[in-house]
N, C-alpha and C positions, 0 to 999 in steps of 0.2 A: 575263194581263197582260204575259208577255215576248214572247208570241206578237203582240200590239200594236203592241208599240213594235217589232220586225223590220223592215228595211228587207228582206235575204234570208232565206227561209225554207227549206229541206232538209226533204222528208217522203219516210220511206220508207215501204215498204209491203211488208209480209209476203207470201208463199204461200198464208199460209192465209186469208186478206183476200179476195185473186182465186177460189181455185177451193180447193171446200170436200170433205171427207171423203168424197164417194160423186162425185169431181171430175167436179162441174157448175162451172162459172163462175157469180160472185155479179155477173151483167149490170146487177143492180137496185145493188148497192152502189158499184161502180164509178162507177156513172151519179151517185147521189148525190156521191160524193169528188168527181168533176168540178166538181160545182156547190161547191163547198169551195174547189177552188182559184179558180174566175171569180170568187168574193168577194175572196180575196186579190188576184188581178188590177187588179180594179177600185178596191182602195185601194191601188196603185201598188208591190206587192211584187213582189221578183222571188221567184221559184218553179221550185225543181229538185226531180223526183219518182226518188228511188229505189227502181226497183222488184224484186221477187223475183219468182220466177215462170216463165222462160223453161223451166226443164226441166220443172217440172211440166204448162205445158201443152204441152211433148213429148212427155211420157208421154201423156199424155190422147189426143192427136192418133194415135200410133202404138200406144195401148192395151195401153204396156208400166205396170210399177210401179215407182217410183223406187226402192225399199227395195234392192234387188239390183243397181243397175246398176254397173257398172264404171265409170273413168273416160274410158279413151276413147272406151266408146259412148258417157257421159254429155255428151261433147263435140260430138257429132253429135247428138243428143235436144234440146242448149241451140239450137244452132244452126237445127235446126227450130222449135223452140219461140219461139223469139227475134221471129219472123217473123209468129207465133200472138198473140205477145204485144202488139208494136206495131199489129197488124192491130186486136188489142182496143180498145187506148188511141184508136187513130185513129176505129176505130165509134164508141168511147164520148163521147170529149170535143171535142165539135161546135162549133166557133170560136172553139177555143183554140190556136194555133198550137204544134205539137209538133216534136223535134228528139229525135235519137237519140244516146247518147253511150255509147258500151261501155271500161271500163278495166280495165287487170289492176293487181297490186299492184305493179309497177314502175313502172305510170302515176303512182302516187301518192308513191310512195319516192323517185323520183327526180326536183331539184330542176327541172333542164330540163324533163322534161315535166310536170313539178306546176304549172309555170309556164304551160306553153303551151297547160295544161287550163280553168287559172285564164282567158288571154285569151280561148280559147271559151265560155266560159260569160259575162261580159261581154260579149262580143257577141253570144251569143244574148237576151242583157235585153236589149239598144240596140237587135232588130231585133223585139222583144217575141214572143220564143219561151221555149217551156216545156222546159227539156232533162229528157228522162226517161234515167237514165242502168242500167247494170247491169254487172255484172261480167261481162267476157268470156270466157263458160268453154270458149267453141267451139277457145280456142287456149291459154287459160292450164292447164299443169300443177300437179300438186298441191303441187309445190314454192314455187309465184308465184302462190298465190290465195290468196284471204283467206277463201274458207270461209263465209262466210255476208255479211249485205247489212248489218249491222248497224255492222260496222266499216269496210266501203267506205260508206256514209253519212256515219260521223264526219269521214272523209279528204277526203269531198266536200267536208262543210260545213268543214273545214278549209281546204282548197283554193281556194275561194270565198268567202274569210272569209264567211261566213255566219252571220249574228246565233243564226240557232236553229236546231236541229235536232227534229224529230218524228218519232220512232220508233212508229210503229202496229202494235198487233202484237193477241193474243187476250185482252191482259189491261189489268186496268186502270194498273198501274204494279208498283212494288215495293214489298211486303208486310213488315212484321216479321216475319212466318211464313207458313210454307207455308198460302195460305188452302184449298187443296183437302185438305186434311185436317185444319186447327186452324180452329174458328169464331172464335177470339180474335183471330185475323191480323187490324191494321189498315194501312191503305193509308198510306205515308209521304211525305208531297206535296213535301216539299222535301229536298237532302242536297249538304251543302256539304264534304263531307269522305267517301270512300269509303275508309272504315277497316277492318279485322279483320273486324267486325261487319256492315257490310254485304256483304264479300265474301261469308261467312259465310251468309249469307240468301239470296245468289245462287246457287239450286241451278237447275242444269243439265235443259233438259227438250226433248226432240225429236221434234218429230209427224213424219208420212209426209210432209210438205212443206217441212217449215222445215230449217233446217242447225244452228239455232243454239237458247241460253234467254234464260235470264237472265244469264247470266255473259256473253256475246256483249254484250250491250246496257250491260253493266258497265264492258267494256272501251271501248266505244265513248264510255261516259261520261266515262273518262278523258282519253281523245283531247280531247274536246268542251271541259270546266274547263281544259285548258292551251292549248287554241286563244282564246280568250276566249267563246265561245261558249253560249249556253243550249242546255240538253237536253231533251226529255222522252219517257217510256213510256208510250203512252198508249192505250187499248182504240180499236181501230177498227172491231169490228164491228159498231158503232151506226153507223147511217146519219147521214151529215154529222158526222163524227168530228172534224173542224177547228173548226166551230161548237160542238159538243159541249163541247171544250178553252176557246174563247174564252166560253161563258156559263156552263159549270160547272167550270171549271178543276180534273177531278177526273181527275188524273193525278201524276205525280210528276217533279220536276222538281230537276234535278243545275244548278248553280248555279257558273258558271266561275270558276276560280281567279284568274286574268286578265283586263286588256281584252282583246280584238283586237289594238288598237296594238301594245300590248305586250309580245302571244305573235306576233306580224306581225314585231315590232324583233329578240326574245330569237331569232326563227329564225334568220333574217339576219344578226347579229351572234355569233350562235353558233359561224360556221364556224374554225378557229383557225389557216388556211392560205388568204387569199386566193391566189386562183390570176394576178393581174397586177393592173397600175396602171393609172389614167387622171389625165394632167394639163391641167388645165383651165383656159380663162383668167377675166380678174376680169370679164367680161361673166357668163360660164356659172356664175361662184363666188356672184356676185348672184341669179342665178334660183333656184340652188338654196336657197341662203340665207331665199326669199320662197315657198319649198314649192313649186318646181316642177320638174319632170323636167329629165334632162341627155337634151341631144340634143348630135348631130355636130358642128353649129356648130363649140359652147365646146370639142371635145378638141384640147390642141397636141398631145399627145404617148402613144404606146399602149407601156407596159412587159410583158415577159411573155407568154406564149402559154393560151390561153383560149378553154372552148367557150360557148354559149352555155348562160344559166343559172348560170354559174360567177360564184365570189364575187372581187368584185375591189375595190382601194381605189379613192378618187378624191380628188386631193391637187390643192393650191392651184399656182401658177405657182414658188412660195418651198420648194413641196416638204411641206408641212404638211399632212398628212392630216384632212381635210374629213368625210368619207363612209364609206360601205361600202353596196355594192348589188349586183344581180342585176342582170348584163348579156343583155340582148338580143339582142347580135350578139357575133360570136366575134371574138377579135383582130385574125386577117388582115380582117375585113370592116370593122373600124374603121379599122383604117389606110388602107383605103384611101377611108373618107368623113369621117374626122376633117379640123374646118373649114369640111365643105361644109356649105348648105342643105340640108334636107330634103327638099324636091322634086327633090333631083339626085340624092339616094340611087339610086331604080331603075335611073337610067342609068349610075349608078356602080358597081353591083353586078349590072346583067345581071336583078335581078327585082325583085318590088316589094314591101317589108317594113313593118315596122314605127318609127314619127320617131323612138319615145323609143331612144338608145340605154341607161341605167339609168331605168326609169319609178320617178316619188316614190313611187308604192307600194310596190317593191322596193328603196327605199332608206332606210339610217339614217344622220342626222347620228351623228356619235364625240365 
C-alpha cells in the first residue's frame, strides 16, 4: 500500500541477492528485479537502486575471499569490482536507461553536497534514467564510510526526499524472535516506534558478503521515520521481490515519524547560524509568497559572506525576515548577478549554472 502511493522509490539490494555462497551470480534473479523495476517505470515512479556488491564480485573476478582482506587492498578489489558490477546491471536491465552515482559519507553529511546529489538525481528522473548508486570504497577510508549499504540507502532516500525506501535483503522483515532458532518468532509488519524492545530484537548477523544485520537496517530505519519517509525489510530472494511486496505486503514496515515537508522545513530551519542575508524587492517578496523560487532578478542587496549550500536569511526591502533557505550560488556570485535576468547569469559569471538562486524546495517561510 505505501509502495503505491510513492511517487520516488529507493531499493537496495544486498550481496547476498547478486552473487550467492559458492559466488555464482543469481543472472536469473537479477533479471527478474529488472522486470520489478520497468513496472515501477511504467506507472511513472522515479527509481534509485542501491546496490551492494562491488567487492564481492572483486573477490569473485580475482578469486581472493573477502573474510581476510584488508582495507586498502579492499579499495582496489571495490574498484575492480565496481566495473563487474555495472557491467552486470547493463547485461541485465535491457531498455531501462542506467546512471552510475558513487558517494562517500561526506557526500551525504554535508549540506552542499547533499544538495547537489539531490539536483542529480532530479535530473537523472527528468532525463528518465535509473541511478544505481554505491558507496565509493575505491577512495573512502574507514574513518568516512558508512560500512554497510543500508544506511547509505536511508541518506539516499533522505537526500531525494524519497517517499519509500526498500531494503531487500535474506529475510522476511523483523521478527519478535530470532526465527532461526524460536519456532514462536512472528513477523512484525508494522512499527511506529523503535523502542528498547525493538532494539533488543535487533541482533546482529554477518554472512561472507554482507557488512551489516539487523541493527544496520535499524538504524537506517531511524534515518527513514525522521526524513518523512516509509521504510521496509523485505525478503528478496523470491523472484519479483517488488511485486511480491505490492500483492503480499509480507514484509515489515517502519512508519515515519514526519511528513517530508516537514523533516524538509525542521532541516533547513535547524541551522542556528545563518551564514548571510538576501534583500529582496516586493516583486521577488510576491513570488515567493505564491510558492515560488528566488531568483537574481528580486535580490537588491547580498549581506555576509557564504558558500554555496550555506543557510542564509532572506528579508523584505523593510528589513523583515521573510525566509530561510539553501543558497545555490555563493555570495561573491550573487553580487555580481543580483537584479539581473536569468539568461544573463552565464555571461555574468563566465559559466553556465543554475536560475534559482534559493529554489522553494530548499526554502522555508518563518
Amino acid at each position: 500500500m505505501y509502495l503505491k502511493e510513492s511517487k520516488t522509490v529507493v531499493i537496495k539490494i544486498g550481496s547476498s541477492l547478486l552473487i550467492n555462497d559458492n559466488k555464482i551470480i543469481r543472472e536469473k534473479w537479477l533479471s527478474e528485479f529488472a522486470k520489478d523495476v520497468r513496472d515501477l517505470l511504467r506507472l511513472k515512479k522515479n527509481v534509485i537502486i542501491v546496490s551492494s556488491g562491488a567487492i564481492a564480485l572483486g573477490c569473485k573476478k580475482l578469486k581472493l575471499s573477502k573474510k581476510n582482506l584488508k582495507l586498502d587492498k579492499s579499495q582496489a578489489v571495490a574498484s575492480i569490482g565496481q566495473i563487474e558490477l555495472m557491467n552486470l546491471f547493463k547485461k541485465t536491465f535491457k531498455k531501462i536507461n542506467l546512471s552510475q552515482i558513487l558517494l562517500t559519507l561526506e557526500d551525504t553529511e554535508q549540506r552542499r553536497r547533499a544538495i547537489n546529489a539531490k539536483r542529480t538525481f532530479e535530473n537523472l528522473f527528468n532525463l528518465g534514467f535509473v541511478p544505481v548508486v554505491n558507496e565509493n570504497d575505491s577512495i573512502a577510508t574507514s574513518e568516512i564510510k558508512y560500512g554497510d549499504n543500508d544506511r547509505l540507502a536511508s541518506r539516499v532516500a533522505q537526500i531525494s526526499s524519497a517517499d519509500c525506501l526498500i531494503l531487500l535483503s535474506d529475510v522476511n522483515g523483523l521478527y519478535s524472535k530470532n526465527p532461526k532458532i524460536d519456532n514462536s518468532a512472528e513477523l512484525i509488519h508494522e512499527i511506529k516506534n523503535i523502542d528498547d524492545n525493538i532494539k533488543k530484537i535487533a541482533t546482529r548477523s554477518v554472512g561472507e558478503h554482507g557488512t551489516g544485520g539487523m541493527k544496520t537496517k535499524i538504524d537506517a530505519a531511524k534515518i527513514c521515520q525522521l526524513s518523512g519517509c516509509y521504510m521496509a525489510i523485505a525478503n528478496g530472494l523470491v523472484n519479483r521481490p517488488i511485486q511480491n511486496i505490492i500483492n503480499n505486503n509480507y514484509c515489515t514496515w517502519f512508519l515515519p515519524k514526519i511528513s517530508k515537508l516537514d523533516a524538509r522545513k525542521k532541516w533547513i530551519i535547524s541551522s542556528i547560524s545563518p551564514k548571510g542575508q538576501l534583500i529582496i524587492d516586493d516583486g521577488a517578496l510576491s513570488a515567493l509568497k505564491s510558492g515560488k523560487s528566488l531568483l537574481a532578478a528580486g535580490i537588491k542587496e547580498v549581506k555576509g559572506q557564504f558558500n554555496k549550500g550555506d543557510h542564509v536569511r532572506i528579508l523584505d526591502k523593510n528589513m523583515i525576515e521573510f525566509a530561510r533557505g539553501l543558497s545555490s550560488f555563493t555570495s561573491d556570485e550573487i553580487s555580481k548577478i543580483k537584479g539581473q535576468h536569468s539568461n544573463k547569469i552565464g555571461n555574468l559569471l563566465g559559466y553556465i549554472s543554475k536560475s534559482e538562486v534559493i529554489h522553494k524546495d530548499d526554502m522555508v517561510k518563518v
